[in-house]
C-alpha positions in Angstrom: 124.4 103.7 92.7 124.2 102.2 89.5 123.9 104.2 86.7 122.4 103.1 83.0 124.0 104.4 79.8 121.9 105.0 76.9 123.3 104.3 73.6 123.4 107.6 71.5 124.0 106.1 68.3 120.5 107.1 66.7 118.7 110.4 66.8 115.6 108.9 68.5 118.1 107.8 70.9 119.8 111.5 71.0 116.2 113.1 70.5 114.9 111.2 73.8 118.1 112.2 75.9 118.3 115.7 74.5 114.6 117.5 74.6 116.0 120.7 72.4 117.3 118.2 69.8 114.6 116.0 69.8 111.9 119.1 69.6 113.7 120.3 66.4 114.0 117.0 64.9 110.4 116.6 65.1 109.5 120.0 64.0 111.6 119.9 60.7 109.3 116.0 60.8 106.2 117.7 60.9 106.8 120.5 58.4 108.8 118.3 55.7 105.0 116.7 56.1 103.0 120.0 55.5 102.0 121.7 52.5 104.0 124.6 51.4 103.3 127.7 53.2 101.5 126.4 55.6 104.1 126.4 58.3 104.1 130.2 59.8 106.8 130.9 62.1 103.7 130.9 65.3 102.6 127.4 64.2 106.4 126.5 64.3 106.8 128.3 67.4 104.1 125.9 69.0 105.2 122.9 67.6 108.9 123.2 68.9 107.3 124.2 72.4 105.0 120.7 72.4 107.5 118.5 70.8 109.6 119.8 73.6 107.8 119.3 76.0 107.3 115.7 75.0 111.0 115.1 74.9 111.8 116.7 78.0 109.0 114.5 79.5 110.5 111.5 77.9 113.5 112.2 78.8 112.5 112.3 82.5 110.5 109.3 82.1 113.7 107.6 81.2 115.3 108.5 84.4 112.6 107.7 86.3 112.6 104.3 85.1 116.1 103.9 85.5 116.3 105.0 88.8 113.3 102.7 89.8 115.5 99.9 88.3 118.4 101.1 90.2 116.1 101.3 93.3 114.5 97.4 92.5 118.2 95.7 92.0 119.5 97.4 95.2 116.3 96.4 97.2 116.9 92.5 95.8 120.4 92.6 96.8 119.5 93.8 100.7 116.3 91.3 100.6 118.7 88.7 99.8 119.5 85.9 102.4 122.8 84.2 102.7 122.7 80.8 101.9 124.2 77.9 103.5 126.3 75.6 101.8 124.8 71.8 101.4 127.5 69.1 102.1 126.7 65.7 101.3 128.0 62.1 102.8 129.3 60.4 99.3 127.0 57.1 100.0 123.8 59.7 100.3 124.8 61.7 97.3 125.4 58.5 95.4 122.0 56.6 96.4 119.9 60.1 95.6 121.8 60.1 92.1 119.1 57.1 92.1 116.2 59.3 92.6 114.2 60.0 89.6 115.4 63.0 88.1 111.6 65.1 88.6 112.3 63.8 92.5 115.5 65.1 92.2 114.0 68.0 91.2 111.5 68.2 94.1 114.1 67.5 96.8 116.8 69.9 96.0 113.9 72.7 95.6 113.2 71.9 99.4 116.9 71.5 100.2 117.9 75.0 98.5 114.5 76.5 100.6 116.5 74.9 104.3 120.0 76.4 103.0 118.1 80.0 102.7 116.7 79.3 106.4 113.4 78.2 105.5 111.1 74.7 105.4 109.5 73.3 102.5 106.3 71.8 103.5 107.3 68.4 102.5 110.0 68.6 105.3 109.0 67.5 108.5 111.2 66.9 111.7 112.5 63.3 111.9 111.8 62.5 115.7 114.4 60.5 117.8 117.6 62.1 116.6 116.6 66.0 118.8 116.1 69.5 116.7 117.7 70.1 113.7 117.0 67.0 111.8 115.0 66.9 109.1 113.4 64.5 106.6 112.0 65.3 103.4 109.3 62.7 102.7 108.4 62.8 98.7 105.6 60.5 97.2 106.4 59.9 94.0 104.4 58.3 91.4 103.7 55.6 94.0 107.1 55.2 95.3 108.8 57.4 98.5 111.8 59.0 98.6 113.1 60.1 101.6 116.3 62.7 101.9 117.3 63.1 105.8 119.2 66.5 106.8 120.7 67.9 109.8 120.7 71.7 109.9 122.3 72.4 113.2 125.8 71.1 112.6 128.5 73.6 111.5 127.6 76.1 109.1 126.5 73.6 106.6 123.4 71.5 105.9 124.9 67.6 106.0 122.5 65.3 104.0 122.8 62.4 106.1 120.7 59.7 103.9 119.0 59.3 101.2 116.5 56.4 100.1 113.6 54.9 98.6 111.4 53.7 101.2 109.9 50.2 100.5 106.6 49.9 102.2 107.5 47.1 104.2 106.7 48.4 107.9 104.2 50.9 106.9 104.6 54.2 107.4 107.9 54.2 110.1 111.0 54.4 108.6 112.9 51.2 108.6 115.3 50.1 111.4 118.1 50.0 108.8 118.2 53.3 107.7 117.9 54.6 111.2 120.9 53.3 111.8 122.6 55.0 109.2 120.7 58.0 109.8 122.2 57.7 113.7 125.6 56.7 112.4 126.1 59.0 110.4 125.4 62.1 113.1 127.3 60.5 115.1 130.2 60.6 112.9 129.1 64.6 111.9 129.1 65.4 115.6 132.5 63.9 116.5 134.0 66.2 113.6 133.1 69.4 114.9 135.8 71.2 117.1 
């Protein structure tokens, strides 16, 4: 467990983590502040007890808090997934280096949401190639990008390709960079042990 270490260097800090010194720090406050005479040892007496009582209550509010922070950073650290690693074929890296940097951007959001074991919803499965390949179609000021990845290889997410998709057959992905999508598994698959 984590603990938090309040700085004592002022006496509001001191008067906060010690109720009794806090309670007569504010009494001697209140009757530097009142005419003379008018501070009777009863009224005193009641003062001390309330300021007290609002240090003591501060002071638990304090550990409250910091125990609730404690509680919060431990509670983030167990909600925390692991996250793959992203490996990327040089040719792929170097064409997306291309991409326009807000695409960039867009695209490595929805890369970093596969590596924590989820899907962005512009990632859809790329059909032909089996499970565990994916392609992340971005349109993009009137352009598309495209960034294909394979998550069931290894412990990594390979980034097979990476392109900007001319319009030229409508909305299938060209024969050419199937090829190099098909290659390039191929290659990935061989690899592995």
């Amino acid at each position: 467990m984590v603990t938090t270490q309040y700085p004592a260097r002022s006496s509001t800090n001191r008067a906060l983590m010690d109720p009794k010194y806090g309670a007569l720090k504010l009494t001697s406050l209140v009757n530097s502040h009142l005419p003379n005479g008018s501070a009777d040892s009863r009224f005193q007496m009641i003062m001390a007890e309330l300021v007290w009582g609002i240090c003591l209550t501060a002071n638990i509010a304090c550990e409250v808090l910091s125990n609730m922070t404690t509680y919060s950073e431990q509670q983030h650290n167990d909600m925390t997934r692991p996250t793959r690693p992203i490996s990327w074929f040089k040719a792929a890296r170097k064409d997306f280096e291309k991409f326009p940097l807000e695409a960039q951007d867009t695209c490595l959001r929805a890369l970093t949401a596969a590596a924590e074991g989820g899907k962005a919803d512009i990632a859809k499965p790329l059909h032909g190639f089996g499970s565990g390949v994916f392609e992340i179609a971005l349109p993009f000021r009137g352009d598309a990008y495209r960034v294909v990845y394979a998550v069931q290889i290894a412990e990594e997410i390979w980034i097979l390709h990476t392109f900007q998709k001319k319009s030229t057959s409508g909305i299938k992905t060209p024969q050419r960079d199937l090829d190099v999508i098909r290659l390039r598994l191929k290659r990935l698959k061989e690899m592995q042990p």
